[in-house]
C-alpha positions in Angstrom: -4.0 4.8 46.0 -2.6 5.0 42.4 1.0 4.7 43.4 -0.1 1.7 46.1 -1.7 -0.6 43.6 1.4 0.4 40.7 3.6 -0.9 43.4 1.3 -3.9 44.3 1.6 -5.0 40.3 4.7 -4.8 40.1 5.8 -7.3 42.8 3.4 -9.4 40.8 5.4 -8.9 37.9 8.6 -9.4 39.7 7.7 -13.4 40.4 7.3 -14.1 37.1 9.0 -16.8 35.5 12.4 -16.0 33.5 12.1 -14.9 29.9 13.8 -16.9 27.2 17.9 -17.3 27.3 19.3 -16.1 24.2 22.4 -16.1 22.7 24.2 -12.9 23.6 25.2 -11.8 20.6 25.1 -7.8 20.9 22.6 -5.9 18.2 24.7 -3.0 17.1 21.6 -0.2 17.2 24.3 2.4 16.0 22.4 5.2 17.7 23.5 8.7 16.2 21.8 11.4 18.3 21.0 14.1 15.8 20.2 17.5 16.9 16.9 19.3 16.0 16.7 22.1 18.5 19.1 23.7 20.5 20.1 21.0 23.3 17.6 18.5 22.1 19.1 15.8 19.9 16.2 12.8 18.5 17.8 9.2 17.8 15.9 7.9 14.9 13.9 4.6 14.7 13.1 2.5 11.4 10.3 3.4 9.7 9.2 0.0 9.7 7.7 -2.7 11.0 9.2 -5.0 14.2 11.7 -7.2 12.4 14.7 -9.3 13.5 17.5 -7.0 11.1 16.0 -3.9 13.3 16.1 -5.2 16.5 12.9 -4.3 16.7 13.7 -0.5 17.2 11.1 1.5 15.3 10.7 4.4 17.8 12.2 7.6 17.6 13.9 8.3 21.2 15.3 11.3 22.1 16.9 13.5 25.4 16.7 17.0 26.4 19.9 18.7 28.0 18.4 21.4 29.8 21.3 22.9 31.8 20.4 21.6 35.0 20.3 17.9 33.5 19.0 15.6 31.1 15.6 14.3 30.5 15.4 11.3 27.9 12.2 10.3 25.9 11.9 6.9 26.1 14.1 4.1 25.9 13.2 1.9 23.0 12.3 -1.8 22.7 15.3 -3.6 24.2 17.9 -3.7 27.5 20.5 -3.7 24.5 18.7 -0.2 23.0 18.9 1.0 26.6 22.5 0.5 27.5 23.4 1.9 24.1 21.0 4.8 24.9 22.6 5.5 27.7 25.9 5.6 26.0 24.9 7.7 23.1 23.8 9.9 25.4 27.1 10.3 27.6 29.1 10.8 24.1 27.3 14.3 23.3 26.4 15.7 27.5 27.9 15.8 30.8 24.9 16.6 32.3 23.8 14.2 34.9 20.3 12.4 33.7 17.9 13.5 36.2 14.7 11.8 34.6 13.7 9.1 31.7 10.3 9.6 30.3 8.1 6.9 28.6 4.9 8.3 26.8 2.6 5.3 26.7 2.4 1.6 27.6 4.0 0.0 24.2 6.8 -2.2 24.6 9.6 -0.2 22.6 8.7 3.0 24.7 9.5 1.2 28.1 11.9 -2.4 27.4 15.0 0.0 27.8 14.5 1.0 31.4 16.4 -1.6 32.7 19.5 0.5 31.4 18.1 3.4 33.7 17.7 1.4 36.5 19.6 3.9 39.2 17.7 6.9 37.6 13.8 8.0 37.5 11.6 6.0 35.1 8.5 8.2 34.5 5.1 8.3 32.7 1.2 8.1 33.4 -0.7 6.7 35.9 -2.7 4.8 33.2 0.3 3.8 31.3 2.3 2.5 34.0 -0.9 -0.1 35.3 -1.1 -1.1 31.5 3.1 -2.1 31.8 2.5 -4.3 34.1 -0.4 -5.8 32.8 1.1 -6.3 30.0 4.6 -6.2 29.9 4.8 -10.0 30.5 3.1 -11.0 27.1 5.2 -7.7 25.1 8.1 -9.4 26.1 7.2 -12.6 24.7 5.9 -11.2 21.0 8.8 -9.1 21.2 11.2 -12.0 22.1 9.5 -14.1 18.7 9.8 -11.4 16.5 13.0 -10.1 17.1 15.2 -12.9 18.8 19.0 -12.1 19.7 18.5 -8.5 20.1 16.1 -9.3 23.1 18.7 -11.0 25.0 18.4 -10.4 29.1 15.0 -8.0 28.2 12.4 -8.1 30.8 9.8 -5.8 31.2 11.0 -2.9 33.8 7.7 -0.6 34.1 8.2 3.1 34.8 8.6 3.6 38.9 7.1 6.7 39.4 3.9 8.2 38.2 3.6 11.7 36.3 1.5 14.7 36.9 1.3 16.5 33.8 1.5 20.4 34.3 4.3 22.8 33.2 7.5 21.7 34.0 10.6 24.0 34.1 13.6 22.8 34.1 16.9 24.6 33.4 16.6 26.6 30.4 13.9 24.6 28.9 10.1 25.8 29.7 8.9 22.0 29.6 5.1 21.1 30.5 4.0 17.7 30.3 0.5 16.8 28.6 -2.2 14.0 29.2 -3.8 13.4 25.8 -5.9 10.1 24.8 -7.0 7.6 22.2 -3.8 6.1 20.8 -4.2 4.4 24.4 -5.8 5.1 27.4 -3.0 7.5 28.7 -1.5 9.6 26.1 1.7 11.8 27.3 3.1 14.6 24.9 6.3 16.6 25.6 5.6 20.2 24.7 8.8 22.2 25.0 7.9 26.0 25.0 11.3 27.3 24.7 12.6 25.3 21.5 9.0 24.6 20.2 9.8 20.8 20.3 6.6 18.8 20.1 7.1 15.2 21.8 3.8 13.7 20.5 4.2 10.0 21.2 2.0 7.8 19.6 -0.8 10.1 18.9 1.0 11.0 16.0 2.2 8.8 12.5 4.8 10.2 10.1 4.7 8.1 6.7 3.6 5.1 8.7 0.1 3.0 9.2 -0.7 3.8 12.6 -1.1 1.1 15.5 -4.3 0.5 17.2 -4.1 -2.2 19.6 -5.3 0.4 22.7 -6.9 2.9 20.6 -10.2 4.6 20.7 -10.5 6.4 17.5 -13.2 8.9 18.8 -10.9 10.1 21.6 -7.8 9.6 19.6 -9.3 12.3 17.0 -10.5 14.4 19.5 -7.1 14.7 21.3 -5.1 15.7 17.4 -7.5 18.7 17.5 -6.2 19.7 20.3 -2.9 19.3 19.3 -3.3 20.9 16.3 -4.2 23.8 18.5 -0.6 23.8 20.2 1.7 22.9 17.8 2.7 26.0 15.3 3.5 26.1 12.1 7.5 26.3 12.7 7.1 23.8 15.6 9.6 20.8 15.1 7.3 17.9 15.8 8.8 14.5 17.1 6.3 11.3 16.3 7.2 8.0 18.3 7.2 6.6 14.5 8.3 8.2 11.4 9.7 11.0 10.3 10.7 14.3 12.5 8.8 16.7 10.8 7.6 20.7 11.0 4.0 21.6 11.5 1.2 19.7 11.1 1.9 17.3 8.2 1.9 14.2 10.6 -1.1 15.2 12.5 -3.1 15.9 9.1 -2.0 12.5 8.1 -2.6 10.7 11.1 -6.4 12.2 11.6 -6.8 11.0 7.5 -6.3 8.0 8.3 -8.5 7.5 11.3 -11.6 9.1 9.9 -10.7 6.8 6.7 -10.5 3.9 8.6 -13.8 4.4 10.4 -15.7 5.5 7.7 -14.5 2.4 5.5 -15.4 0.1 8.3 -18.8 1.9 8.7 -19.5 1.6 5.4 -18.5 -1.7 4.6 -20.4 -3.3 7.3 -23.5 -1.9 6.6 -23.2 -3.2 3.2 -22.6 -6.8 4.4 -19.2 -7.3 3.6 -16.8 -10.0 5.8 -13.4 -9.1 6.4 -11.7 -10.7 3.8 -13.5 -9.0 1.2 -12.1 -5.9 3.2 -8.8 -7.2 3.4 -8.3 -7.8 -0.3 -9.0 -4.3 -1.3 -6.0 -2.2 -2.1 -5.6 0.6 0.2 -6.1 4.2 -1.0 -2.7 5.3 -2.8 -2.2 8.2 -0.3 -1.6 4.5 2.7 -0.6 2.2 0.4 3.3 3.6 0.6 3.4 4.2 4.2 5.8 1.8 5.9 3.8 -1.2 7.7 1.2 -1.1 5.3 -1.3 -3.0 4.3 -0.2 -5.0 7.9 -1.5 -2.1 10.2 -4.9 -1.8 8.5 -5.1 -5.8 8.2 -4.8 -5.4 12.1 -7.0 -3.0 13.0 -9.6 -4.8 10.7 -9.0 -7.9 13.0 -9.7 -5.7 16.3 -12.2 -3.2 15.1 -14.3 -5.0 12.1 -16.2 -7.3 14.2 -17.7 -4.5 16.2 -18.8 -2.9 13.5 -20.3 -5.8 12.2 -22.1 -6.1 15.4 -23.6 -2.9 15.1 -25.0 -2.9 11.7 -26.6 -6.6 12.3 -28.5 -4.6 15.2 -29.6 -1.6 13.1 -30.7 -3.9 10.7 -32.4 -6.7 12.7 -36.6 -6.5 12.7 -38.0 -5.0 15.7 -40.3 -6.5 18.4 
């Protein structure tokens, strides 16, 4: 039924109209696969914000060559990122591609697929329905933001839908992972051999985290577990920020969830709007994460008035 409605969708996206023509100036990504474990290389993303002079590529991507074929981590923001992907790619492995991964249902995890367009394009049920919801209006942020470098994008939503369970392949004792709260459909990467963590967008490195799909209870909830699987010596790769080892990312990450709701809890019950919010520094230990104060500005936008709503009900007389 899953794979019947995912098909359904994306004949509707297929009849969309035409996304902007742009001039087709190519955006050098200069994409320098750098290994981190033995066959695994990670190409490194901006830690930043989406802006014209990065082509919007703030993700880190990555591939896997396994010995019976390559499995790449998503395919970043653009058809430009993808092709170049893809060529990045051929310059360190002859292995054949067997399978392209996206981990959620943000833009710069899926807008490369059109470069992978005669191989596999992979990820979550959930995240494959939210693509093609979607897609259509990620194309057009992405288009305003981050112009030339979006030339002949459109949305290409992952084809085929994951089952997460372990996953041999090769050498490489893979097993894919359904985790939640960043968005509805979280995937992680866990690769047993290497101890390479893939953990998406659940976790920030040195960056304000994005919330437009989040639900920080769950989102929380899912770290733990995380915690519980990644070792102290495990290389862990965030979609944003820095490669890292251990749990540095997921400490900070779950800091600045339970800050953010605490702050928002606390500020609402006290009656204060969301400028008032807004105008406050952040805590030093945020303040010098890239995307900052922008992230926390937006997740005020999205999650303030909710709280609002709540404490004007536990405060209102009752019948």
């Amino acid at each position: 039924m899953k794979r019947r409605l995912i098909a359904a969708m994306l004949g509707l996206l297929t009849a969309c109209a035409p996304w902007p023509t742009l001039a087709q100036t190519p955006h050098g990504y200069a994409l320098t696969p750098r290994p981190i474990a033995p066959g695994t290389w990670v190409l490194e993303g901006a830690v930043d914000d989406f802006r014209p002079a990065n082509g919007c590529n703030i993700i880190n991507t990555a591939f896997i060559a396994t010995g019976a074929g390559v499995v790449v981590v998503n395919t970043g923001p653009s058809r430009q990122y993808g092709e170049q992907q893809r060529q990045a790619i051929a310059r360190v492995t002859d292995e054949p591609v067997l399978r392209v991964l996206n981990l959620n249902l943000h833009p710069d995890y899926f807008f490369g697929n059109q470069a992978w367009a005669d191989r596999p394009t992979a990820a979550l049920p959930g995240s494959i329905a939210g693509m093609v919801a979607e897609g259509p209006s990620y194309a057009t942020n992405l288009y305003r933001l981050c112009g030339n470098a979006m030339a002949g994008t459109e949305p290409a939503p992952a084809r085929e839908a994951l089952t997460p369970g372990p996953w041999p392949l090769g050498t490489h004792r893979l097993e894919l992972l359904r985790l939640e709260g960043h968005t509805g459909d979280d995937l992680v990467l866990l690769d047993h051999s290497t101890g390479v963590v893939f953990a998406g967008g659940l976790v920030f490195a040195q960056r304000g985290p994005t919330t437009p799909h989040a639900d920080f209870s769950r989102w929380l909830a899912s770290l733990q577990r995380l915690q519980a699987l990644v070792g102290e010596g495990s290389v862990v790769v965030p979609s944003h920020g820095p490669v890292h080892i251990g749990h540095a990312g997921i400490a900070q990450t779950r800091d600045w969830l339970q800050w953010a709701q605490a702050t928002m809890a606390q500020a609402a019950e006290q009656g204060q709007d969301i400028g008032e919010l807004m105008r406050q520094p952040l805590p030093e230990r945020f303040a010098t994460w890239a995307a900052q104060p922008a992230e926390w500005h937006r997740t005020l936008a999205q999650f303030y008035p909710g709280h609002e709503a709540r404490a004007l009900l536990r405060a209102a007389p009752r019948q």
